[in-house]
C-alpha positions, 0 to 999 in steps of 0.5 A: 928219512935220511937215506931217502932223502940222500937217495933223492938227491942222488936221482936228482943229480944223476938226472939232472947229469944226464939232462945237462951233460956236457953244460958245466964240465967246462967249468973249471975256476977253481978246485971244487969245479966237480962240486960246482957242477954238481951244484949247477946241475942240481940248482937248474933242474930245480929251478926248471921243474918249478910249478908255475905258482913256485915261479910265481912265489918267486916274483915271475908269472908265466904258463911256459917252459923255463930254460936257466944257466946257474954258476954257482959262487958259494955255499953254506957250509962255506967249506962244503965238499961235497954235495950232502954237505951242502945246505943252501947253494948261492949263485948267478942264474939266468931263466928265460920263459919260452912260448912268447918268442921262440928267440933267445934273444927277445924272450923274457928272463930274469938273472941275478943271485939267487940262494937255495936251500938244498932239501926235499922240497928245495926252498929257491929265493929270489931278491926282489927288484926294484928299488933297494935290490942291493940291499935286499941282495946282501940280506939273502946273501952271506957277507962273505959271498957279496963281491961275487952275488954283484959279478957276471957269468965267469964262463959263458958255456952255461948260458950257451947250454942254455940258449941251445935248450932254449932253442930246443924247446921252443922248436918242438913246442910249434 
């Protein structure tokens, strides 16, 4: 079981390399940058391959595309070096839905932190909005982690990535 599951999640990574070459090597803010953009890698291709019930489950509804930006700040365990070591990833994360304009700009998003659980099926939460967000923020972030959860994107290169993506595929689904 192990071993597929490693095997899993190394395809997974290889092809989420190969889809988001180029989106994260820019990131460098820190030693474990490698680390940080495989995570990157991993957590969109995850949240771009959601069905549209999980998305659902996650408090978004839609029939479209999904096209995300993910900055990872944290993991579990904290001193991770490695992506098998990783349990549960925290970081920021920009979705936009396409289909309703084919306009980065105007499209529906959702942002914020976001926790997952790195596993076969990955488990993704998402804090709830509305009113006591930030409570519920630190309840699904570790203490340790919760100045950078309230922190914009460090590097833009991600969210450009995206928005190129986003402006893919809103062009071949005229």
């Amino acid at each position: 079981m192990i071993k597929t599951r490693r095997g899993r999640i190394a395809a997974i990574v290889t092809l989420a390399g190969v889809v988001l070459a180029g989106v994260t090597f820019l990131v460098a803010r820190q030693p474990s940058s490698k680390l940080d953009e495989e995570l990157a890698a991993q957590v969109t291709l995850i949240l771009e391959q959601a069905s549209p019930g999980e998305h659902h489950a996650h408090g978004h509804s839609f029939d479209s595309r999904v096209v995300c930006a993910v900055e990872p700040f944290g993991t579990e365990p904290p001193d991770a070096t490695s992506l098998v070591q990783v349990r549960w990833v925290y970081a920021r994360h920009m979705c936009a839905v396409t289909g309703e304009s084919p306009d980065w700009a105007e499209s529906v998003r959702a942002s914020g932190p976001i926790a997952v659980k790195i596993d076969i099926p990955p488990d993704v939460r998402v804090p709830k909005a509305g009113p006591g967000y930030p409570d519920r923020v630190r309840q699904l972030i570790p203490a340790r982690y919760h100045k950078l959860a309230f922190e914009d994107f460090q590097d833009d290169s991600a969210i450009e990535a995206a928005r190129e993506r986003f402006a893919l595929v809103s062009s071949t689904a005229k």
